[in-house]
N, C-alpha and C positions, 0 to 999 in steps of 0.2 A: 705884476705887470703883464698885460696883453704882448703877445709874440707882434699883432699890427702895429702899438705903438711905442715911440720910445721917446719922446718927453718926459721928465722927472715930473712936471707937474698933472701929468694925464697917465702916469705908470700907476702901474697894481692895483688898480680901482675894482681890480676882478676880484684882489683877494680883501678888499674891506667889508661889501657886502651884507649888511646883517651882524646881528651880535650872539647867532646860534639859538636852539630851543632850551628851555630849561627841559635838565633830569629823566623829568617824567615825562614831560611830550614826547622828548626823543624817542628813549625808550618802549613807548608804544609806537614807532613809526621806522621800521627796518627801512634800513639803505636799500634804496631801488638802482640795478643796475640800468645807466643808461637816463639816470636823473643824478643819483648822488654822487655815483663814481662811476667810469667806463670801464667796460673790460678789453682789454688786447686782443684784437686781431692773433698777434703771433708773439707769444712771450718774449719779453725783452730778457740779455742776459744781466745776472746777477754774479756778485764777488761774497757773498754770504757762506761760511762753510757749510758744510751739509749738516740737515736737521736744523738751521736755523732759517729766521725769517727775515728777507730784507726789507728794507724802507727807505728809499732814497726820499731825502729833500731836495727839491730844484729849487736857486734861488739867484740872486742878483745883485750885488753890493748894492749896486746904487739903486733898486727900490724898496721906494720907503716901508711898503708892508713888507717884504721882506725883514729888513731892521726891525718894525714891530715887533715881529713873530717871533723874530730869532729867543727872546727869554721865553715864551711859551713854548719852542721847541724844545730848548734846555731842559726846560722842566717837564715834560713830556721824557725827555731819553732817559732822564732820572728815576721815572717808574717804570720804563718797559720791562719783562721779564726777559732773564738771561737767554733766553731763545732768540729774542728778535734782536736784530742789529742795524742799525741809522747810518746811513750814512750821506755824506752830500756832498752835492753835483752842480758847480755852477752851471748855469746857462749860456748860450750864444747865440742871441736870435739875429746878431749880424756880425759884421768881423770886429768893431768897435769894443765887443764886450770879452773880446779876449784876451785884454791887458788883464781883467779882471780875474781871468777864469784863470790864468799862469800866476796870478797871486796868491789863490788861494792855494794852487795844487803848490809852488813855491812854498808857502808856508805850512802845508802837511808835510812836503820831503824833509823840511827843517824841525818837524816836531814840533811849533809852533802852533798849531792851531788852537788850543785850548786858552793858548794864553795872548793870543792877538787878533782872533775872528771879531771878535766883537767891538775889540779895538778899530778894525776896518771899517764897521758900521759908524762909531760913534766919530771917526776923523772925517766921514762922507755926511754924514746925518747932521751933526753934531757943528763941528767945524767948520765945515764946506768944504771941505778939499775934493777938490776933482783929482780922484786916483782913477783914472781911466787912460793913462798913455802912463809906459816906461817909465821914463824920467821921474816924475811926479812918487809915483809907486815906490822907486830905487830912494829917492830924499824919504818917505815915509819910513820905507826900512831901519835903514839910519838910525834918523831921529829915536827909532823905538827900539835899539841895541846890539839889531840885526850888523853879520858885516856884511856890509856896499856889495864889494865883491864877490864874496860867497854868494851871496842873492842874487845879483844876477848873471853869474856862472850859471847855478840850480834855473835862474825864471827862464834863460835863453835855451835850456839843454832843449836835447831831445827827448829826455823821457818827459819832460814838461809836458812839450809839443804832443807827443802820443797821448797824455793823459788829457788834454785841454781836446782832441779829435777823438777822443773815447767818451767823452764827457759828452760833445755834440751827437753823436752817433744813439746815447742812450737818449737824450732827448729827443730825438727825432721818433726813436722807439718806444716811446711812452708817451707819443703826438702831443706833446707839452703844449696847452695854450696859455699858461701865463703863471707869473710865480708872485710867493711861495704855491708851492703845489708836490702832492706825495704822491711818490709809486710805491704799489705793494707787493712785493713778490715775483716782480718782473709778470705780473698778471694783472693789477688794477693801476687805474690809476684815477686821483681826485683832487680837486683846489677847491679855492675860497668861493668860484663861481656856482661850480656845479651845487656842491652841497650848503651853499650860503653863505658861510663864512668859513675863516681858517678854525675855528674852536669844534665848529661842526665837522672840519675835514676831517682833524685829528680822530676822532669817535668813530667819522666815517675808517678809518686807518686801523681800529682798533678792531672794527667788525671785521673787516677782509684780514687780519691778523689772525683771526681765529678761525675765520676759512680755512686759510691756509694749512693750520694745522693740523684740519679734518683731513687734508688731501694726500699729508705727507705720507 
């Protein structure tokens, strides 16, 4: 989804883009900084221990390439080497999407992530549920074993609140235009636009991962 729009039916069109190169074209065709991926002005910060590598994903319940993406990420973290470390960062390109963005960090404090992110996807994608205001959100919980209460005690706290304005703050630092889209190392960053599509991003993600590790 472009940060200008937010219609479900005119979102993420940045990250469909193209079906990537095969193998061997890529391969002859090194990531151009300032085509495939940008580099940072002023590093963004990172939560990665030292000597490892981070990788935020920026994303957005409710777009659809987002949910696309979300199983190629999967399968993506599933090969990374014990060095790097994934992690993700809803978005908020206006205040609307931060019912969303206290869902997800909600369901990290709760240890639930593993077992209900994608559930998120397929009750929005899938079902239609508009999980975008409290209420709605708080019945989803519920329904799926969460207690009512616990939930949103945790979605209303304050450390919510600081992690949902931690969350915007990193986005702002990695000049997010549209999700899904990766930061690497609090130094790159790359979506589905720049480098073509998301298959491409990930490769693109894979090259600046090894940067990285020349620099450490």
């Amino acid at each position: 989804m472009n940060r200008r729009e937010f219609s479900a039916g005119a979102a993420c069109v940045v990250a469909a883009a193209g079906l990537g190169l095969p193998p061997l074209a890529w391969a002859q065709k090194k990531p151009e900084d300032g085509g495939d991926y940008k580099s940072l002005d002023k590093r963004a910060p990172t939560e990665a221990p030292a000597g490892k590598v981070e990788v935020v994903e920026f994303f957005w319940y409710s777009c659809p390439h987002c949910n696309s993406f979300e199983p190629q990420l999967e399968a993506w973290q599933k090969r990374l080497p014990a060095d790097v470390v994934l992690r993700r960062v809803p978005v908020a390109f206006r205040d609307s999407f931060v019912p969303q963005q206290r869902l997800y960090f909600t369901l990290e404090a709760m240890g639930k992530v593993d077992e209900l992110h994608r559930k998120v996807f397929h009750a929005i994608h899938a079902e239609r549920q508009a999980l975008d205001k409290e209420g709605p959100i708080l019945e989803w919980a519920a329904k799926n074993g969460l207690d009512k209460a616990k939930f949103q005690e945790i979605y209303n706290s304050f450390s919510i609140s600081t992690k949902a304005r931690k969350a915007a703050q990193l986005q702002d630092a990695y000049k997010v235009e549209g999700v899904p889209a990766l930061g690497i190392a609090g130094r790159w960053y790359t979506d589905g636009s720049m480098a073509g599509s998301m298959p491409r991003a990930v490769q693109v993600a894979e090259y600046l991962i090894a940067e990285a590790r020349k620099s450490r």
